[in-house]
N, C-alpha and C positions, 0 to 999 in steps of 0.2 A: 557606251558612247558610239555616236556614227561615228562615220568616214569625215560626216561635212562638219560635225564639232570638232573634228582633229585636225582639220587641215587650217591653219592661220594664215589672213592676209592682215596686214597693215597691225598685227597684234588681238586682232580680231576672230573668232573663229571664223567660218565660210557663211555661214547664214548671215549671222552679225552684219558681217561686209556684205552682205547682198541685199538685206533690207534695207540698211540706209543708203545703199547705190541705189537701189531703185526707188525709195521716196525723193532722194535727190533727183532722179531722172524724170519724173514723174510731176514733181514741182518746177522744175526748167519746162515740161512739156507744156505744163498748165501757163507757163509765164508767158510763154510763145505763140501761146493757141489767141487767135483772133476768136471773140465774141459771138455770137449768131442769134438773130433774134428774126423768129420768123410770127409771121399774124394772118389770119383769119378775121374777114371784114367782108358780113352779113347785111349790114345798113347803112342806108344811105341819107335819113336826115341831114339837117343842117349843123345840130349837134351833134351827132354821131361822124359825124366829119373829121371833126376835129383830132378825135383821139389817136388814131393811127397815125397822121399825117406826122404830128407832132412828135408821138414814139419814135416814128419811123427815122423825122430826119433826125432828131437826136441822139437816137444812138448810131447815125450814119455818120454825124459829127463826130460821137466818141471812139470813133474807127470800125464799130461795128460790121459785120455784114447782115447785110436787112432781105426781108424777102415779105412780100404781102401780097397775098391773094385773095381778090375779091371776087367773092359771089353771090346770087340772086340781087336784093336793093343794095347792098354795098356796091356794086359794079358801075353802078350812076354814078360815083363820086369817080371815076375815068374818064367820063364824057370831056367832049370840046366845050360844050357850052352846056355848063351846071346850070342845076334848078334846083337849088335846094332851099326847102322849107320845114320848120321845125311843127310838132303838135306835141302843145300841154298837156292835151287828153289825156288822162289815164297816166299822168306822170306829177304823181304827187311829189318827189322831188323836185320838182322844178319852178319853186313860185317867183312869182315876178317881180321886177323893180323895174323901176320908169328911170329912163338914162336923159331926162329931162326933168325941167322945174327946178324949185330951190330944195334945198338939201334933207330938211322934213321928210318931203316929199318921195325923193329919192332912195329914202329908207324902208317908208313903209314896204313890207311883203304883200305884196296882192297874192294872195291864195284864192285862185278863183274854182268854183264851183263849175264840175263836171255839167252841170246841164245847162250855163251857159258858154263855156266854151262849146260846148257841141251846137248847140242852138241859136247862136250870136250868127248873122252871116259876116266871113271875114277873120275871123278870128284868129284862125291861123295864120293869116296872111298879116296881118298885126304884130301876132308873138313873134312871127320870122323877123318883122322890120324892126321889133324893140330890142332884137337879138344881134339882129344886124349894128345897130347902131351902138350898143353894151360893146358890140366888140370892137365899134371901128375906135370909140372913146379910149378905149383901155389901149391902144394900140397893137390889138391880137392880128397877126398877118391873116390875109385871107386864105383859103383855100387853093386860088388856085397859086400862090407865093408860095404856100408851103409842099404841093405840086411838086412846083417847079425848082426846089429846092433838094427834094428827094432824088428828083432824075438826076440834076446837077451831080449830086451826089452820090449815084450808082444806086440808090436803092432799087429793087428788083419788085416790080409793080407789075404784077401778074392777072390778068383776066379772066373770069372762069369761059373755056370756052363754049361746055355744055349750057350754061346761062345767058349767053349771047344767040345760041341757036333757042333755047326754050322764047325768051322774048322779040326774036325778032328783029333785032338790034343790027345794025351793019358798023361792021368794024371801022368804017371811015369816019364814023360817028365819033370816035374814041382818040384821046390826045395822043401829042406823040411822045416816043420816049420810053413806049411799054415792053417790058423784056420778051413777054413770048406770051402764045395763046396756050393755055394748059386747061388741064384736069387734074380731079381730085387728086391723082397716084403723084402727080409734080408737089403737088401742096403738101402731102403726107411725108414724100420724100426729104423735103426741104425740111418740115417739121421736124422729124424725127435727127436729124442732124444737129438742131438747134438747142441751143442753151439755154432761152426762153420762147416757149410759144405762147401768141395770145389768141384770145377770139373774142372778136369785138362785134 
């Protein structure tokens, strides 16, 4: 036998008592520890908008701490004055429904064919508006609601600032409310910290 099988705490030998000290410390530590959810956000469609925004504040609600860095087309979704437009192109998931008409109507899936969405002039400009309106119907906040709901709520909405210089972009361009101008090594840093990263 050791030393630390002979030595008893609590009736226990010394190991004994140490492992469950320390899964107990261990489980207090994990009860205590605040959440971290850090993301990577590459796009900036209309649809691709969404997803972060909504991660984001939600789990800023559930007390999380949030951190999102956006670079290349994601960074547009920063701007003061968004423009965002969605393309079916080449996105077979995405078939359409008319947020108009009687209810038939409304069902059918329009699975439209690659070479007239490409070909149609406007097209995209269409899917943006049927999208627009799919979501103003359902009651989905808009972009910049959910914004502005993130800052409210401390989320850390990070800019790339290599991506700013590569397009030319002037930072007065960009809402307010944004935590700090960074690079990669901030993003990585925050990531590696985190309990969930995404890349959107």
């Amino acid at each position: 036998m050791s030393d630390a099988e002979n030595i008893q705490v609590n009736g226990k030998s010394l190991e004994e008592w140490f492992d469950a000290r320390f899964e107990e410390k261990m489980a207090e530590r994990a009860a205590e520890k605040t959440p971290m959810l850090s993301m990577l956000v590459s796009k900036g469609t209309l649809d691709w908008a969404y997803p972060p925004f909504i991660l984001a504040s939600t789990a800023a609600a559930l007390g999380w701490n949030v951190s999102v860095f956006f670079t290349f087309y994601g960074l547009g979704l920063l701007k003061k004055d968004l423009q965002l437009d969605l393309s079916a192109l080449g996105n077979p998931a995405m078939p359409m429904k008319m947020p108009f008409g009687p209810e038939w109507f409304r069902d059918v899936q329009w699975n439209m064919p690659n070479l007239i969405q490409a070909n149609v002039p406007g097209f995209e400009k269409l899917a943006s508006g049927l999208m627009r309106e799919t979501l103003r119907q359902k009651g989905v906040a808009t972009i910049d609601d959910l914004r502005d709901a993130c800052v409210e709520m401390d989320v850390e909405l990070i800019p790339c600032q290599m991506t700013v210089d590569l397009f030319n972009w002037k930072k007065e361009d960009f809402m307010d409310g944004l935590s700090e101008w960074a690079g990669a090594a901030t993003y990585l840093s925050k990531a590696q910290e985190a309990d969930v990263t995404l890349y959107l």
